[in-house]
PDB file of N, CA, C, O and CB in Angstrom:
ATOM      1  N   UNK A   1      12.134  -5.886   9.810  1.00  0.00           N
ATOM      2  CA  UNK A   1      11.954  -6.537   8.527  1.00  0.00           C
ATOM      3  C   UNK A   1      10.630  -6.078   7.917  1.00  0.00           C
ATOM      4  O   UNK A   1       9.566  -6.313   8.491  1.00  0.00           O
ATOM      5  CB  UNK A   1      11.994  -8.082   8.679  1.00  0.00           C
ATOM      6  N   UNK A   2      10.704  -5.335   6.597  1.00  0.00           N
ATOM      7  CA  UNK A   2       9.498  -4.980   6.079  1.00  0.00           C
ATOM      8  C   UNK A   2       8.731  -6.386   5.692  1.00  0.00           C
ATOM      9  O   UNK A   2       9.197  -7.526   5.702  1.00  0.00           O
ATOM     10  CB  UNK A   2       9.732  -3.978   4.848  1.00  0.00           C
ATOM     11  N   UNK A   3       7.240  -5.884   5.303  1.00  0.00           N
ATOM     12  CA  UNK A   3       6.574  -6.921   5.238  1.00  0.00           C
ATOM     13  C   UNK A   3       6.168  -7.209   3.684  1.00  0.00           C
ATOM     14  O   UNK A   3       6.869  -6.698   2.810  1.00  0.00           O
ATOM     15  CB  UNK A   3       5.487  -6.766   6.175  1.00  0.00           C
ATOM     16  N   UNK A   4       5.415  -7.754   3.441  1.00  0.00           N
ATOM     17  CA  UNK A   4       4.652  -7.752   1.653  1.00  0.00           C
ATOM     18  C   UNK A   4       3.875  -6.519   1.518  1.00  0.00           C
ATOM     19  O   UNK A   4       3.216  -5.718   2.180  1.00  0.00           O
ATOM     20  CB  UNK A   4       3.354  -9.167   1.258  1.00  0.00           C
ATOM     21  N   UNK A   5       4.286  -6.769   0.316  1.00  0.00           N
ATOM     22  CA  UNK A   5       3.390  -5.125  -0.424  1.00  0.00           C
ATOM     23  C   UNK A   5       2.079  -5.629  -0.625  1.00  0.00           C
ATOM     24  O   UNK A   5       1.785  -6.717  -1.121  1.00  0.00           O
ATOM     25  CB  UNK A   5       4.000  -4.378  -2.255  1.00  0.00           C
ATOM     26  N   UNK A   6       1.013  -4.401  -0.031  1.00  0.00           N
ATOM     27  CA  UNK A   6      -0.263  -5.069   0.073  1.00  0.00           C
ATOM     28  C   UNK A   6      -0.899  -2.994  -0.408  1.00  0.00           C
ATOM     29  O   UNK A   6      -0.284  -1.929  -0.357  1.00  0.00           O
ATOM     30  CB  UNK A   6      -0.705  -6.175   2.182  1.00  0.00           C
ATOM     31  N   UNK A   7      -2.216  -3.317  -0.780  1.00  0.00           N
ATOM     32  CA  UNK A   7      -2.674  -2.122  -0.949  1.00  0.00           C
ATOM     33  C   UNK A   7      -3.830  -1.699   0.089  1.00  0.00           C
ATOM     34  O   UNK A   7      -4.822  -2.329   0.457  1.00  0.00           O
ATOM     35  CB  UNK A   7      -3.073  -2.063  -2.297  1.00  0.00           C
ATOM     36  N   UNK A   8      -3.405  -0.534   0.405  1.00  0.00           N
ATOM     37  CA  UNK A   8      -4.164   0.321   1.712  1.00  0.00           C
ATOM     38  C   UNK A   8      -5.561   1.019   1.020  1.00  0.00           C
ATOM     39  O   UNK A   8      -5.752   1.152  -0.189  1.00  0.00           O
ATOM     40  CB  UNK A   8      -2.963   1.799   2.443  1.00  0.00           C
ATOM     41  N   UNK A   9      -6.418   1.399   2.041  1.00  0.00           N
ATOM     42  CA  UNK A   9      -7.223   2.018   1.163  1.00  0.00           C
ATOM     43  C   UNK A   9      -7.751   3.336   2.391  1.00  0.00           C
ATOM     44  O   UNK A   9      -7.335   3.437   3.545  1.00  0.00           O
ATOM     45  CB  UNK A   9      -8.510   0.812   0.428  1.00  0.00           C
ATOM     46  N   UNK A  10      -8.656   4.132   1.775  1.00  0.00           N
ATOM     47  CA  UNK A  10      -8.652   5.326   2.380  1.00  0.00           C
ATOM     48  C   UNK A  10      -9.865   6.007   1.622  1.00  0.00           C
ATOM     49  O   UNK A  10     -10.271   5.806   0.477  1.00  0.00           O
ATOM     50  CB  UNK A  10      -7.225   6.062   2.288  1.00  0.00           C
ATOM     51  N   UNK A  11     -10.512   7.233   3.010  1.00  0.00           N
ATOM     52  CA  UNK A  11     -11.537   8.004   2.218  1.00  0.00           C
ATOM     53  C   UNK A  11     -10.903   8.752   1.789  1.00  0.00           C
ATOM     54  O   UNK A  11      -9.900   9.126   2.398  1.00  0.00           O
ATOM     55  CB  UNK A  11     -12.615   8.586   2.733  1.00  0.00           C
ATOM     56  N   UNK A  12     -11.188   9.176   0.774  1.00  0.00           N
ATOM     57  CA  UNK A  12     -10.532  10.992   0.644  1.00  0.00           C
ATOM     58  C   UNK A  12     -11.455  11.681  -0.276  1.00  0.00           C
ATOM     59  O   UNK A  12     -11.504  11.413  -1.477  1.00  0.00           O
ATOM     60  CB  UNK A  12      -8.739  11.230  -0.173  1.00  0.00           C
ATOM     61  N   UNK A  13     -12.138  12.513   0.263  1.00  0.00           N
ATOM     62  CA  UNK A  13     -13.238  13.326  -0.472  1.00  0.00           C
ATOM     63  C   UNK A  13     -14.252  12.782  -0.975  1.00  0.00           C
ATOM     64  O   UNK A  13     -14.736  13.185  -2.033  1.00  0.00           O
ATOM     65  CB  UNK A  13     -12.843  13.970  -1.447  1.00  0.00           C
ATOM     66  N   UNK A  14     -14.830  11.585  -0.168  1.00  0.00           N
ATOM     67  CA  UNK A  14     -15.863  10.831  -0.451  1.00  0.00           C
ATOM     68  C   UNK A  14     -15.735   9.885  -0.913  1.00  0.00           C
ATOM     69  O   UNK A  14     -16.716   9.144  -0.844  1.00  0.00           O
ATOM     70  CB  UNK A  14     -16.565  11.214  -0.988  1.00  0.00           C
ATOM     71  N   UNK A  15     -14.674   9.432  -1.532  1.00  0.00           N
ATOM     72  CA  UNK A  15     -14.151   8.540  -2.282  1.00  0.00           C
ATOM     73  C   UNK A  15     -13.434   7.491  -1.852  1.00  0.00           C
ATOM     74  O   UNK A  15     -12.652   7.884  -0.986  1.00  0.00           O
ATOM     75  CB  UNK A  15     -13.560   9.045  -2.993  1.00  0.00           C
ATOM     76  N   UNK A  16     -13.335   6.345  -2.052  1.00  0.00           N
ATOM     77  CA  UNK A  16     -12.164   5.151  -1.442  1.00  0.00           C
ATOM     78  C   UNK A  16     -11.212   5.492  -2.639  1.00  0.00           C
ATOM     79  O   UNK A  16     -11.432   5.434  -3.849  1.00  0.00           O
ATOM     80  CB  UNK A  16     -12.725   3.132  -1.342  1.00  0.00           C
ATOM     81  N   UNK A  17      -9.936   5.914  -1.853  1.00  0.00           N
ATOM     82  CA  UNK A  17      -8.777   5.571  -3.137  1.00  0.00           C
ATOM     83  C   UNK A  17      -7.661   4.371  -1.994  1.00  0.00           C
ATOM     84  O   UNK A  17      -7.760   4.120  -0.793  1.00  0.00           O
ATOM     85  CB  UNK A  17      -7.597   7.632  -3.898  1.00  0.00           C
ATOM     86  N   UNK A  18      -6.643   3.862  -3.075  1.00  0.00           N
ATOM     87  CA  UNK A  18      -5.988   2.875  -2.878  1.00  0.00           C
ATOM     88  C   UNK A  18      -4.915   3.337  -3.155  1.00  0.00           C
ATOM     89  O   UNK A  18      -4.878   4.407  -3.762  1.00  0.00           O
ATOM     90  CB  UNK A  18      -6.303   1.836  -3.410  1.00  0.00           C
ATOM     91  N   UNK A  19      -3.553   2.570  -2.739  1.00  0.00           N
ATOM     92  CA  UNK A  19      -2.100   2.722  -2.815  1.00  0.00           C
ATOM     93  C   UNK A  19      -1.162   1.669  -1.815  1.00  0.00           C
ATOM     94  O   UNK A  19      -1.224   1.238  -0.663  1.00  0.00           O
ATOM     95  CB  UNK A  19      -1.824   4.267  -2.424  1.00  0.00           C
ATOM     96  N   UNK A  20      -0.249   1.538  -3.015  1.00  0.00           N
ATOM     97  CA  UNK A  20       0.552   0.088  -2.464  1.00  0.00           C
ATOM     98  C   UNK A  20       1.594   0.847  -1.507  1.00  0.00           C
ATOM     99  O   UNK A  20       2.235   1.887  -1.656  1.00  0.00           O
ATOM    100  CB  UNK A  20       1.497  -1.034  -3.903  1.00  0.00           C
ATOM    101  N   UNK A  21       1.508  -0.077  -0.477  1.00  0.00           N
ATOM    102  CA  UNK A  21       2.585   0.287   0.589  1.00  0.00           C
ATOM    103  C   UNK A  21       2.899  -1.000   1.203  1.00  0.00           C
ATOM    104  O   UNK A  21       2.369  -1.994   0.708  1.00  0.00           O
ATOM    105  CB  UNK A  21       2.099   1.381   1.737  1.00  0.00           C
ATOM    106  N   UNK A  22       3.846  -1.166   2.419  1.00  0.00           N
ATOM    107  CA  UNK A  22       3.860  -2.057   3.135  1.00  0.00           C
ATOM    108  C   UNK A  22       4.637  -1.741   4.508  1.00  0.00           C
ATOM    109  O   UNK A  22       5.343  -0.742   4.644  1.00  0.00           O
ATOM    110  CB  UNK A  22       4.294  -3.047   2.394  1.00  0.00           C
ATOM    111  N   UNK A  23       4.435  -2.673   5.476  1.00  0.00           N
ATOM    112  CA  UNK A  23       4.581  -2.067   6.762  1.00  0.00           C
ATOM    113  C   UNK A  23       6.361  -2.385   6.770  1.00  0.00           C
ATOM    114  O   UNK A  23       7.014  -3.272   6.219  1.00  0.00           O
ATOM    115  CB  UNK A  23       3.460  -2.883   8.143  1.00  0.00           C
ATOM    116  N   UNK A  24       6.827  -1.078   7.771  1.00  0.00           N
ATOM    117  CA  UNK A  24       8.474  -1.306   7.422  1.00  0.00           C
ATOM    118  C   UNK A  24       8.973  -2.304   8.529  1.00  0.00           C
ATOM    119  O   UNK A  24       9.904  -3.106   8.460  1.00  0.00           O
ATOM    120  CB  UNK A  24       9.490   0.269   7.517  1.00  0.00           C
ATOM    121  N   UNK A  25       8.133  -2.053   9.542  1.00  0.00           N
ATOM    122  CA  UNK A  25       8.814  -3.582  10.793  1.00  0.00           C
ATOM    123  C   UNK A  25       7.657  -4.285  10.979  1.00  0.00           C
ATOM    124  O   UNK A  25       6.956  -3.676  11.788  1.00  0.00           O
ATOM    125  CB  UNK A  25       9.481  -3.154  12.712  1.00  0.00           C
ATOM    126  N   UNK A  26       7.233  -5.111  10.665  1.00  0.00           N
ATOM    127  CA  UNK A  26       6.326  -6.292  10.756  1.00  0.00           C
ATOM    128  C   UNK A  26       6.261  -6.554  13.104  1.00  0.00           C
ATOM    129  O   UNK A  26       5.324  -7.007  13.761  1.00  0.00           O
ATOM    130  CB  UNK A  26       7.447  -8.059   9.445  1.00  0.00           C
ATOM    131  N   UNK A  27       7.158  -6.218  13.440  1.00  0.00           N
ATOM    132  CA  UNK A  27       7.350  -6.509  14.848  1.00  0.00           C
ATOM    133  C   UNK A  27       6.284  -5.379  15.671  1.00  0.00           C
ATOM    134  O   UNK A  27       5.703  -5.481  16.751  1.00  0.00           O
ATOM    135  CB  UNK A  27       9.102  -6.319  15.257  1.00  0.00           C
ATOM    136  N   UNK A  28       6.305  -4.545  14.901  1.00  0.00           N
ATOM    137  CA  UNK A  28       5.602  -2.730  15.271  1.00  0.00           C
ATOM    138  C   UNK A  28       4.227  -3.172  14.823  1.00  0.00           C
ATOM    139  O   UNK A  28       3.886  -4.057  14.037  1.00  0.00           O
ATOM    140  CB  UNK A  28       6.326  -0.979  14.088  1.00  0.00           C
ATOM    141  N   UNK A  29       3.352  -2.081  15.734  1.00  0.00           N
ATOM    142  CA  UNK A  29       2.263  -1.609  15.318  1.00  0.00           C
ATOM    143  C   UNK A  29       1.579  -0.990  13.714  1.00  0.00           C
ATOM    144  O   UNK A  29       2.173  -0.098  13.109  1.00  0.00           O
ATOM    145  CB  UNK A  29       2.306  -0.825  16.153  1.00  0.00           C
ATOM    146  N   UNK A  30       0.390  -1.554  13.221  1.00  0.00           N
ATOM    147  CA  UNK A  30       0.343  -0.648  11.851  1.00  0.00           C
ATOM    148  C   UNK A  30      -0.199   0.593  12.241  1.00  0.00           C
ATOM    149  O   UNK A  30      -1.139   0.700  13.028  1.00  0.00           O
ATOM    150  CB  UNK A  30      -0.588  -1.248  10.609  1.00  0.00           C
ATOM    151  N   UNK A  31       0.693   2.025  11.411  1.00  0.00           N
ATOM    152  CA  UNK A  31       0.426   2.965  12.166  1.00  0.00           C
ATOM    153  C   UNK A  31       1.322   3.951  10.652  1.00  0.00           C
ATOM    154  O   UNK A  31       2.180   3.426   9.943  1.00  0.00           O
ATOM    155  CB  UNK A  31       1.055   2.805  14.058  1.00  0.00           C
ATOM    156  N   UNK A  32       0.861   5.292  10.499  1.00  0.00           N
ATOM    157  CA  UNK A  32       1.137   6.292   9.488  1.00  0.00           C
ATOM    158  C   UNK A  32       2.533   5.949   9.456  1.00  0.00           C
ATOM    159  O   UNK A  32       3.031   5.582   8.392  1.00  0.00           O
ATOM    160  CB  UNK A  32       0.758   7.862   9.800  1.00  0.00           C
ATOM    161  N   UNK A  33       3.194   6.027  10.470  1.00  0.00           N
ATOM    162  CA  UNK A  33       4.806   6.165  10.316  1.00  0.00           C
ATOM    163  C   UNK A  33       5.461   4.651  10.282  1.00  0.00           C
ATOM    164  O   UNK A  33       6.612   4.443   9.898  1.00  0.00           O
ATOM    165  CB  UNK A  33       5.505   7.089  11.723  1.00  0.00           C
ATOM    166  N   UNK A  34       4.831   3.936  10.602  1.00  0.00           N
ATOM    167  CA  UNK A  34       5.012   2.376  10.110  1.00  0.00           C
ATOM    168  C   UNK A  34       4.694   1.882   8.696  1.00  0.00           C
ATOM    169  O   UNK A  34       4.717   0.684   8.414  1.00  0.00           O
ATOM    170  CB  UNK A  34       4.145   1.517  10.937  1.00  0.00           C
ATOM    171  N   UNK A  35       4.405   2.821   7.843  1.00  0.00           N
ATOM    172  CA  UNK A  35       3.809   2.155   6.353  1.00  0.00           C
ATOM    173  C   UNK A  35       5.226   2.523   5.283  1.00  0.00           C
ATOM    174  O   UNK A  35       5.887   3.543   5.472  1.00  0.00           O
ATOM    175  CB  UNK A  35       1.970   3.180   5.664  1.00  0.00           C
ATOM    176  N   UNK A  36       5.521   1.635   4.277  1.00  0.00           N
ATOM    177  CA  UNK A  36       6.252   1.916   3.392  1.00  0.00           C
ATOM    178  C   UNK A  36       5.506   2.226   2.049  1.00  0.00           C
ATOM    179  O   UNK A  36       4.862   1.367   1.446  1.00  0.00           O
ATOM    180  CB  UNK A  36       7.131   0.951   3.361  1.00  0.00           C
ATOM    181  N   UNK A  37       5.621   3.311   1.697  1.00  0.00           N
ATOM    182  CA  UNK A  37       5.017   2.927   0.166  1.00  0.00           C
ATOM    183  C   UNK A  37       5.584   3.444  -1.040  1.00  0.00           C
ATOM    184  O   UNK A  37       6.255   4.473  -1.108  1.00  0.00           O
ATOM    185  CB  UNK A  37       3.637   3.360   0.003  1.00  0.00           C
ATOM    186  N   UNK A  38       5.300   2.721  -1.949  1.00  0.00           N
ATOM    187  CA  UNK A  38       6.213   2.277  -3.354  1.00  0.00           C
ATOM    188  C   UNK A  38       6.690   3.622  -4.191  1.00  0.00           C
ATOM    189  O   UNK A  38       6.374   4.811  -4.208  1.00  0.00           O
ATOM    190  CB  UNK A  38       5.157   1.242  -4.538  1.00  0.00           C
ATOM    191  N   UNK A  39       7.473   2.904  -4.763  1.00  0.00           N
ATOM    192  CA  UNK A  39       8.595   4.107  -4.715  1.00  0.00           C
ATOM    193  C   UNK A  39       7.619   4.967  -6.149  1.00  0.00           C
ATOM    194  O   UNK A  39       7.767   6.175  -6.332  1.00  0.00           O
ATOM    195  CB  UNK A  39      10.790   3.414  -5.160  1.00  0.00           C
ATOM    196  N   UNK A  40       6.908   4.333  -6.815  1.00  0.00           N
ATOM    197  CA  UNK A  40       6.076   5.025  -7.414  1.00  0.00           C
ATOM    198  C   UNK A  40       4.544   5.002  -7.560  1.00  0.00           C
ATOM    199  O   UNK A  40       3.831   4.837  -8.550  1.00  0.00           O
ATOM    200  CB  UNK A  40       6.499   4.967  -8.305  1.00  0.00           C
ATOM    201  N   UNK A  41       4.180   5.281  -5.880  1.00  0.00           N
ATOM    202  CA  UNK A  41       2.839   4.868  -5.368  1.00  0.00           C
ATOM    203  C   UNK A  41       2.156   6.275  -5.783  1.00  0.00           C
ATOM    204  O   UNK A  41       2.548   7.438  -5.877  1.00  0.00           O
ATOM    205  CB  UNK A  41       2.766   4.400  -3.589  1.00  0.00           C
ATOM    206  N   UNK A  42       0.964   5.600  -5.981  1.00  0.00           N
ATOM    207  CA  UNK A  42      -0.066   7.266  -5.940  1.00  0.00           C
ATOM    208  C   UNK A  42      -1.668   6.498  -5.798  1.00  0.00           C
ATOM    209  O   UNK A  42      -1.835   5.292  -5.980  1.00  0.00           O
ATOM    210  CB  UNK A  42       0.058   8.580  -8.010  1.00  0.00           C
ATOM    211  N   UNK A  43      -2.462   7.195  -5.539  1.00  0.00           N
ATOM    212  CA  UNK A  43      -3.779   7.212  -5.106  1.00  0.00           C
ATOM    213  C   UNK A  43      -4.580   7.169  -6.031  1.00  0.00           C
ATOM    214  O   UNK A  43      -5.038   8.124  -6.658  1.00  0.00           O
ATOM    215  CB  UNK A  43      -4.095   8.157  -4.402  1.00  0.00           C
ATOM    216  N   UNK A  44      -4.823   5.892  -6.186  1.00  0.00           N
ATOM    217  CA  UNK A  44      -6.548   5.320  -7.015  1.00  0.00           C
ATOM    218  C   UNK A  44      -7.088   5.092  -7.111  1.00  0.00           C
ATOM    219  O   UNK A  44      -6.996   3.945  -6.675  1.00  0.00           O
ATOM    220  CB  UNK A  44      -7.158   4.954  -7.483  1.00  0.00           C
ATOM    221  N   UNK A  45      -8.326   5.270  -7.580  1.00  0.00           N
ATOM    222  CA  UNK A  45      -9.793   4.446  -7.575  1.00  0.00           C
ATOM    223  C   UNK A  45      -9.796   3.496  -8.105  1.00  0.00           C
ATOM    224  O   UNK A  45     -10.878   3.274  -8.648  1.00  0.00           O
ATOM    225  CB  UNK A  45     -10.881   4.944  -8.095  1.00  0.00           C
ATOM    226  N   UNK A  46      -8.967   2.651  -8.253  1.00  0.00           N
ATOM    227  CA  UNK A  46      -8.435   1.478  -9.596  1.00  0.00           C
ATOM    228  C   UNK A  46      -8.136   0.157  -8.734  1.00  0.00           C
ATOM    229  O   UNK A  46      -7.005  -0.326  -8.777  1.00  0.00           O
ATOM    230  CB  UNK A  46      -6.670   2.028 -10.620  1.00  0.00           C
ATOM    231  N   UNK A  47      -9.143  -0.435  -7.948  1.00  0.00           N
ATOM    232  CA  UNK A  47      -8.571  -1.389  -6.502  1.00  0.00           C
ATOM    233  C   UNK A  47      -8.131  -2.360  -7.523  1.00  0.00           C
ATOM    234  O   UNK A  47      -6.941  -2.573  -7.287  1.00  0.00           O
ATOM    235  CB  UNK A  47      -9.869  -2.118  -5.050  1.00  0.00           C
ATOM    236  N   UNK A  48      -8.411  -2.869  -8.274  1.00  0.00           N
ATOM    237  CA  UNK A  48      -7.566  -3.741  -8.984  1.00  0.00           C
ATOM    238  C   UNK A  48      -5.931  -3.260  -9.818  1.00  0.00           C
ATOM    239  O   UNK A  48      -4.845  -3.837  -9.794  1.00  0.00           O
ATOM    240  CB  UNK A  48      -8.593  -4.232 -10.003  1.00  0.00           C
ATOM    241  N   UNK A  49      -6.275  -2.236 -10.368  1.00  0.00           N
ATOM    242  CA  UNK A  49      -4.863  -1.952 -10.591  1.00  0.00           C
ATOM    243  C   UNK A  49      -4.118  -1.902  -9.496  1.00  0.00           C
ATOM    244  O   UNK A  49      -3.000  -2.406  -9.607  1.00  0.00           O
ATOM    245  CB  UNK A  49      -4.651  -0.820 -11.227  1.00  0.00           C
ATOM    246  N   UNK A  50      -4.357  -1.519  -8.643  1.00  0.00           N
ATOM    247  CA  UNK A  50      -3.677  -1.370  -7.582  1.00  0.00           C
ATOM    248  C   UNK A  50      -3.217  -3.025  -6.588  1.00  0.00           C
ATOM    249  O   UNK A  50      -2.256  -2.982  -5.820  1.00  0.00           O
ATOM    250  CB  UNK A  50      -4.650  -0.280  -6.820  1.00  0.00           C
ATOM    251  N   UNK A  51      -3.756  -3.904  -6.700  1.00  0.00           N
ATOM    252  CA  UNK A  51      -2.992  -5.101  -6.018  1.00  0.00           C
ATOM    253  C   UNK A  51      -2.735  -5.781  -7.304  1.00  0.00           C
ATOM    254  O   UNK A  51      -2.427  -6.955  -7.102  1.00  0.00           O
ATOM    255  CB  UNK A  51      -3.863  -6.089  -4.813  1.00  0.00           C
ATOM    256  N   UNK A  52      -2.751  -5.469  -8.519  1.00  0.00           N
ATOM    257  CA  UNK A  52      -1.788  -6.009  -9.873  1.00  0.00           C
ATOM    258  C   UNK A  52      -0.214  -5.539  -9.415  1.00  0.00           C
ATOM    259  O   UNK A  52       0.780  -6.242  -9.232  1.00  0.00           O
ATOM    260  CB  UNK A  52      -2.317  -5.071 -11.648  1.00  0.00           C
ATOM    261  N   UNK A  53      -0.368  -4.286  -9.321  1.00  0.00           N
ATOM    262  CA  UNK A  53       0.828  -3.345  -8.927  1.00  0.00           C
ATOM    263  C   UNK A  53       1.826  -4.349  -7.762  1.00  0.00           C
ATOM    264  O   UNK A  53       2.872  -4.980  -7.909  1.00  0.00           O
ATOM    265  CB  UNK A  53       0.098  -1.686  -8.087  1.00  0.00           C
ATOM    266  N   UNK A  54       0.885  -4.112  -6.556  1.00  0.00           N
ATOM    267  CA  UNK A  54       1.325  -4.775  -5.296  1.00  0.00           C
ATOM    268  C   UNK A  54       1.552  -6.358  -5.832  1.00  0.00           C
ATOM    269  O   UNK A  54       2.660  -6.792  -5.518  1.00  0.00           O
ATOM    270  CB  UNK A  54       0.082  -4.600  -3.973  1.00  0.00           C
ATOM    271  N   UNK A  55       0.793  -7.196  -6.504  1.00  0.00           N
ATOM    272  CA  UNK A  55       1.372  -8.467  -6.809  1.00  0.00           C
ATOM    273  C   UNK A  55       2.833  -8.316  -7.429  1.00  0.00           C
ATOM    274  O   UNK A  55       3.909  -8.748  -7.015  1.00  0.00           O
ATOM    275  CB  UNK A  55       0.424  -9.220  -7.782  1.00  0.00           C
ATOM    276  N   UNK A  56       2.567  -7.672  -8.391  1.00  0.00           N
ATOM    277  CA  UNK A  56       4.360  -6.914  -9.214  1.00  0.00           C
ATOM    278  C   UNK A  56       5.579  -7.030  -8.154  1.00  0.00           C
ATOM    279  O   UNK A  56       6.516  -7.815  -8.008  1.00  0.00           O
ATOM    280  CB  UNK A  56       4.307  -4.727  -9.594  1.00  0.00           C
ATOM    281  N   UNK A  57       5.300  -6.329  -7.749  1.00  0.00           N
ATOM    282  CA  UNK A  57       6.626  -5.805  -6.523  1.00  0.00           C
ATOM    283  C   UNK A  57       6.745  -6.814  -5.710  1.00  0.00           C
ATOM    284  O   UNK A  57       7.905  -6.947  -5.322  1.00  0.00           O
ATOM    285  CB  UNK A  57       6.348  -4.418  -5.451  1.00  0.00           C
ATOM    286  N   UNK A  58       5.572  -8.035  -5.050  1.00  0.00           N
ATOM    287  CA  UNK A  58       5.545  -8.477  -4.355  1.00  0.00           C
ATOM    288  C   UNK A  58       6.859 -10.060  -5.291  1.00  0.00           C
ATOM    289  O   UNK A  58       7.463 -10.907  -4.633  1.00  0.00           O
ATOM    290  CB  UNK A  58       3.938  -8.390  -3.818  1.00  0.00           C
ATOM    291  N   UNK A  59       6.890  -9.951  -6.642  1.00  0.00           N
ATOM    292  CA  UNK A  59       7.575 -11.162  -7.357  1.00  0.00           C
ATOM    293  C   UNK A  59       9.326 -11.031  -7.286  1.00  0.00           C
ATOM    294  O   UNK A  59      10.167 -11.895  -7.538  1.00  0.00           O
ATOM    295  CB  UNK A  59       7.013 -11.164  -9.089  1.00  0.00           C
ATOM    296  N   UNK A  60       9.489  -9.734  -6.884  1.00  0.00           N
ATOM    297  CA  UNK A  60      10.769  -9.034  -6.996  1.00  0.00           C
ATOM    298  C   UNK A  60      11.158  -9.869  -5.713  1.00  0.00           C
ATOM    299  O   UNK A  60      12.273  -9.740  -5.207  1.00  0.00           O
ATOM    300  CB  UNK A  60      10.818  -7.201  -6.972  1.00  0.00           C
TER     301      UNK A  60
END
C-alpha cells in the first residue's frame, strides 16, 4: 500500500532541490527503489511549491 505524497529533498550541485514522491509499500524500507514519484514530478528549489503540489495530490 503506497503511502502519502510527501516531498523529498536532495543535494544536487550544491543546491537542495525538492520533488513529490511517495513510498510505494509503506511495509518496506525507504530506499531509491521504494519511492513513487508524481506523475509530473521534477526538481525544485521551490520547497513550498513543492508540498502545495504534494498537499494537491494528497486531496485526490
Amino acid at each position: 500500500m503506497p503511502g502519502k505524497w510527501e516531498v523529498f529533498s536532495r543535494m544536487l550541485g550544491g543546491m537542495k532541490m525538492y520533488i513529490v514522491g511517495r513510498i510505494r509499500d509503506v511495509s518496506e524500507p525507504l530506499h531509491a527503489g521504494n519511492i513513487e514519484y508524481a506523475p509530473d514530478a521534477h526538481f525544485t528549489t521551490d520547497e513550498e511549491r513543492a508540498e502545495k503540489h504534494a498537499a494537491k495530490l494528497n486531496q485526490k
